[in-house]
N, C-alpha and C positions, 0 to 999 in steps of 0.2 A: 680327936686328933688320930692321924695315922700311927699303928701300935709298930713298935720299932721291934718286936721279935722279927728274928728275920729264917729265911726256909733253909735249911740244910741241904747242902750243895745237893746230896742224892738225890735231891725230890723231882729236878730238872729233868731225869733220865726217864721218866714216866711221866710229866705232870700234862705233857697238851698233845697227849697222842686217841682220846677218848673218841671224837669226831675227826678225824684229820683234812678231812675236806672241808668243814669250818673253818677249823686252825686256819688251812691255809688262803682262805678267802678273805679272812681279815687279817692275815699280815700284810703289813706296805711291802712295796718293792722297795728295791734300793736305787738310789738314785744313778744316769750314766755315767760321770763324772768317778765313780766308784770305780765302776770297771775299766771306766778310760784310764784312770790312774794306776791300774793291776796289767794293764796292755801296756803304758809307757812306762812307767817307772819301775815294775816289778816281774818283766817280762813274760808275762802272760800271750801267748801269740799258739798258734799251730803246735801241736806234739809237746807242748808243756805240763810235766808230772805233777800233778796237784793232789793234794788231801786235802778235804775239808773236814773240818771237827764240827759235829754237830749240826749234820745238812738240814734235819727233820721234815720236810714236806718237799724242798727243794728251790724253794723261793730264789735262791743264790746259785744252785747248782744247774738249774737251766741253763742261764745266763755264761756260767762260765764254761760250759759245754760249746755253748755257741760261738767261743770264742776261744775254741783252740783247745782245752784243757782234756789233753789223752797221755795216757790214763786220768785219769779221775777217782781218785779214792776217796767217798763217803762212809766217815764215821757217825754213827748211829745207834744210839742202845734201846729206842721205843722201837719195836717192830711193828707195831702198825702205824708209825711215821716209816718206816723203811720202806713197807710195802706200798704204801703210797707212793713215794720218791721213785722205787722202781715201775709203778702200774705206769705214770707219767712218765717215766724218763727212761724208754727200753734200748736207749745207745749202748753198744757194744765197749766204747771208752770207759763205759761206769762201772765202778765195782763198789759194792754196797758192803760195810763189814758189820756186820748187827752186833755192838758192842761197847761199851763204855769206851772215849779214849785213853783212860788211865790203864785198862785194862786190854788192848790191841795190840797186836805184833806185828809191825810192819818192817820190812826193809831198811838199815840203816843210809844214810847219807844215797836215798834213794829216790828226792820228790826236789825239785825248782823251789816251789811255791806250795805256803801251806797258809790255809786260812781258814777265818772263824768268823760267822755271822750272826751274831745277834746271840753267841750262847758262849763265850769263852769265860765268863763270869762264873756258869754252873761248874768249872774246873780248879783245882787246889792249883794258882796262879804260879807258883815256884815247880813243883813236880812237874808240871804241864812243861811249863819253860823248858826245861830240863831236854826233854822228851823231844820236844819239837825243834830243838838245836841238831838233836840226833838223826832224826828224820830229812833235815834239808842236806843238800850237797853244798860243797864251801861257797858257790856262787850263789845260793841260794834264796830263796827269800819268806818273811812270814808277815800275813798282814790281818789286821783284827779292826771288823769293821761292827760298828752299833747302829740300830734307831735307839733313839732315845726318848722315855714318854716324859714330861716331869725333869724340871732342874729348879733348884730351889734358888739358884744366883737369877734363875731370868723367870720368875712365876709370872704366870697369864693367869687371865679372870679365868675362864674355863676351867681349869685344872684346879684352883681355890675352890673354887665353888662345890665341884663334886669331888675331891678328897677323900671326906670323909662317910660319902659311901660306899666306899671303896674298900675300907676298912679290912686289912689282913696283915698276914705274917709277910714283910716284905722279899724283895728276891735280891738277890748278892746282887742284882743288876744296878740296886739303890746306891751300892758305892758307902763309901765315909765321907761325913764331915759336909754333909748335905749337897757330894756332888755326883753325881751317878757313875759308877765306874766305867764305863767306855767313854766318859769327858775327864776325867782323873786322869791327863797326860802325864804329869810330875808324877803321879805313884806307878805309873805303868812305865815308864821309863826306868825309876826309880828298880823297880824288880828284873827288868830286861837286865842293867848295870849289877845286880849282884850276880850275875851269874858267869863263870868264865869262858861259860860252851858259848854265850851270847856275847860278842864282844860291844859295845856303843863306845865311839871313842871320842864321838862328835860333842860341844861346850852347849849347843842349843839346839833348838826345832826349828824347821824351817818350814814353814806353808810350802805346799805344792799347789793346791786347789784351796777353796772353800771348805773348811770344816776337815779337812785333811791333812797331819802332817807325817812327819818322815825324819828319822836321824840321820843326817848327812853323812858317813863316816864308814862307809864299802863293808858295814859288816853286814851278815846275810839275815838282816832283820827290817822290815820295818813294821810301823806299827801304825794304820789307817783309823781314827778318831772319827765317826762321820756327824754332820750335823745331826742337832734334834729334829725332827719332825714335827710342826706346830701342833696344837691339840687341837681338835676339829669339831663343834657343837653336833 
C-alpha cells in the first residue's frame, strides 16, 4: 500500500527544478475552458495585474500572457524553474520574483487577479489566505486551479494497478479523507469562510463550466476546482 507519510510543505520549493525541461515536457496543459473562465468570469482581458504563485516552468504563465495579463508577477523559489520560465518567456509584462510566496513583498491591494496552478497545496492554506486577500484590489479576484492524478471516490484500473509502485512519502496534493485537495471544495471554501479579509457570503456553489465552480457572492474570491485528468497507460 501507498505509505501515507506525507512531504513537508518546504520540500515543493526545490523538488522538480533538477531537469526543468523534463519537468515541463511532462506536465499536461490546462485545459481552454480554464482560461475561458479567467477571461469571463474573473476578468482576465488586456492590461490585467496578475501574480501567479508558483509559475515553475511556466505551463500557465504563457497562456495567461497571451491573453492580456500585464504586468505579470511570477512567484518562484526554484531558480532553475525561474530561469527556465524567463529563457521561454522574455515578454517585458513578466517580472519573475525568485522567492518563496510566504516570503515575497509585493504591493498591497495592487493585482486584479491572482492565481495558482497546480501548487497552492505546497503553501500553509490560512497564511497564504491571508496574504492573497492583501494583494488583490476590492474588485478583485483569486483563482486556484489543479490537474488532478488519482481520486479515490472515482479509481480506474490504471491507477490500481500501478500504485504501488509508486510508493513514497505523498504530497499535500493527496488532500484528507481520501480526496485530493484541489477536489476538496467543502474544505476550501471551508478556510476562504474563516477568514474576514476573504468575505464568501454566498449559501452554495454554482457550476460555471465542467469541473469548475465559483462562490456567487461579489466577494473578490473565487476559487477554480479543475477536472481530474484521466490516467493514461
Amino acid at each position: 500500500m501507498v505509505t501515507e507519510t506525507k512531504l513537508a510543505r518546504q520540500v515543493g520549493r526545490q523538488a522538480f527544478g533538477e531537469n526543468p525541461a523534463s519537468y515541463h515536457s511532462s506536465r499536461p496543459e490546462y485545459p481552454d475552458w480554464v482560461y475561458a473562465t479567467l477571461a469571463a468570469g474573473c476578468g482576465l482581458r488586456r492590461n490585467t495585474a496578475v501574480f501567479e504563485i508558483g509559475a515553475g516552468t511556466g505551463t500557465a504563465t504563457r497562456r495567461l500572457l497571451d491573453l492580456g495579463a500585464d504586468p505579470l508577477t511570477a512567484v518562484e523559489p526554484d531558480q532553475r524553474l525561474a530561469a527556465f520560465l524567463r529563457t521561454n518567456n522574455p515578454d517585458k509584462a513578466l517580472t519573475i520574483v525568485l522567492a518563496p510566496f510566504e516570503d515575497v513583498s509585493l504591493e498591497e491591494e495592487a493585482f486584479d487577479l491572482g492565481v495558482s496552478f497546480t501548487a497552492f497545496h505546497w503553501l500553509d492554506e490560512d497564511s497564504a489566505l491571508v496574504k492573497i486577500a492583501s494583494l488583490l484590489r476590492p474588485s478583485g479576484w483569486w483563482a486556484a486551479v489543479w490537474n488532478v492524478f488519482g481520486d479515490d471516490s472515482r479509481p480506474d484500473p490504471f491507477h490500481e494497478a500501478t500504485k504501488d509502485l509508486l510508493e513514497a512519502a505523498a504530497s499535500p496534493s493527496a488532500g484528507e479523507r481520501g480526496i485530493p485537495f484541489g477536489l476538496d471544495s467543502v474544505a476550501r471554501f471551508d478556510r476562504l469562510e474563516t477568514h474576514r479579509s476573504i468575505r464568501c457570503c454566498g449559501e452554495h456553489d454554482e457550476p460555471m463550466v465542467p469541473g469548475a465552480r465559483c462562490r456567487p457572492n461579489g466577494s473578490p474570491v473565487r476559487n477554480l476546482l479543475e477536472r481530474d485528468c484521466p490516467s493514461r497507460p
